[in-house]
C-alpha positions as CSV (number, residue, x, y, z in Angstrom):
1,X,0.0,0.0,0.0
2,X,2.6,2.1,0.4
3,X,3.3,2.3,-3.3
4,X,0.1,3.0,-3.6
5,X,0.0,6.0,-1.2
6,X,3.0,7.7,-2.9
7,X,1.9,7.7,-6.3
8,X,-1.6,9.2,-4.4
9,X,0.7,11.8,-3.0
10,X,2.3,12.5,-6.1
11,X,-1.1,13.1,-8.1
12,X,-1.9,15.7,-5.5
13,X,1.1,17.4,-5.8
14,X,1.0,17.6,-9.5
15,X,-2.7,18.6,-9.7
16,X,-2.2,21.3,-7.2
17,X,1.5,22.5,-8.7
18,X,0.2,25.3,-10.6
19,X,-1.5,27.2,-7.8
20,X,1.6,26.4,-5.5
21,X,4.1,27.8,-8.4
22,X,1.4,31.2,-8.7
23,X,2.2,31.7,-4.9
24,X,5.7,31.6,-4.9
25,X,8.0,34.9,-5.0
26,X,10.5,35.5,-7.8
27,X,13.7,34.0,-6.4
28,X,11.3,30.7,-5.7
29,X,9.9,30.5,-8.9
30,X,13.5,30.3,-10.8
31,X,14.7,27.6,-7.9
32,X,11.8,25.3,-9.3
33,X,12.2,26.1,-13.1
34,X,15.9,25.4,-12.3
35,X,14.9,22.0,-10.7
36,X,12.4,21.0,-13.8
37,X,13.7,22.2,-16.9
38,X,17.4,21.7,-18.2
39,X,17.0,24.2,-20.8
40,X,14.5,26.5,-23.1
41,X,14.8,27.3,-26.8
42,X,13.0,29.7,-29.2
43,X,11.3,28.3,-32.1
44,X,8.5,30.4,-34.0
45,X,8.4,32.5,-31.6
46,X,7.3,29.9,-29.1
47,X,9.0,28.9,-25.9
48,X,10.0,25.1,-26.2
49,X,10.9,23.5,-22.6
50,X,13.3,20.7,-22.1
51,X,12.7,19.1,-18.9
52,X,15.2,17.0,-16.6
53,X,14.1,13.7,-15.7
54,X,11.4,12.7,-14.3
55,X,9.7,15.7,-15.7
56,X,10.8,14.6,-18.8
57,X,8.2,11.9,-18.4
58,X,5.1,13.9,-17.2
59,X,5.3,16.0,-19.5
60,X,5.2,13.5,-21.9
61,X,1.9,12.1,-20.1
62,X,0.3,15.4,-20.2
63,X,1.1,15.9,-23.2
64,X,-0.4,12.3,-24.8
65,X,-3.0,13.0,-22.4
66,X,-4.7,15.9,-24.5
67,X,-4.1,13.6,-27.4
68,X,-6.9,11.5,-29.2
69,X,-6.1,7.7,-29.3
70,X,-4.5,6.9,-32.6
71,X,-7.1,5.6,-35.3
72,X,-10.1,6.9,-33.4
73,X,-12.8,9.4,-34.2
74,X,-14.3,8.8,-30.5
75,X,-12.9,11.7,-28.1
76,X,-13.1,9.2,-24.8
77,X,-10.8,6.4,-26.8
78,X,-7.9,5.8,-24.0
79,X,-4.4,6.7,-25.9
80,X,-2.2,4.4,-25.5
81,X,0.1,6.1,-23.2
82,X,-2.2,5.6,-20.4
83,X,-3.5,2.0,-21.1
84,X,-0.3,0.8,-21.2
């Protein structure tokens, strides 16, 4: 169960990391970007993050996440990503 309870605990975290990050102060916000990202580029005019690991990976999930499932014209299909 303890497993379990961790990955609960992370899914909290994560859905609640955005209005933690809004609170923070300056100086507190660039500690966490330092922690999450290893580096930004510029392409079209558009911010593109690269994130250290295991961000790497969550990103990846949200990302997938706002994907349709390949092949599927229903929007509630599962992708792939999260039925393993």
């Amino acid at each position: 169960h303890k497993t379990l309870d961790t990955g609960l605990q992370v899914l909290e975290l994560v859905k609640s990391a955005y209005d933690r990050y809004i609170r923070l102060n300056q100086d507190q916000r660039r500690q966490v970007l330092n922690v999450v990202l290893s580096n930004c580029t510029l392409a079209a005019g558009e911010v593109v993050p690269t994130y250290r690991k295991p961000f790497d990976i969550l990103a990846e999930l949200a990302a997938a996440g706002n994907e349709p499932a390949p092949g599927s014209s229903d929007p509630g299909a599962v992708h792939p990503v999260w039925s393993g």
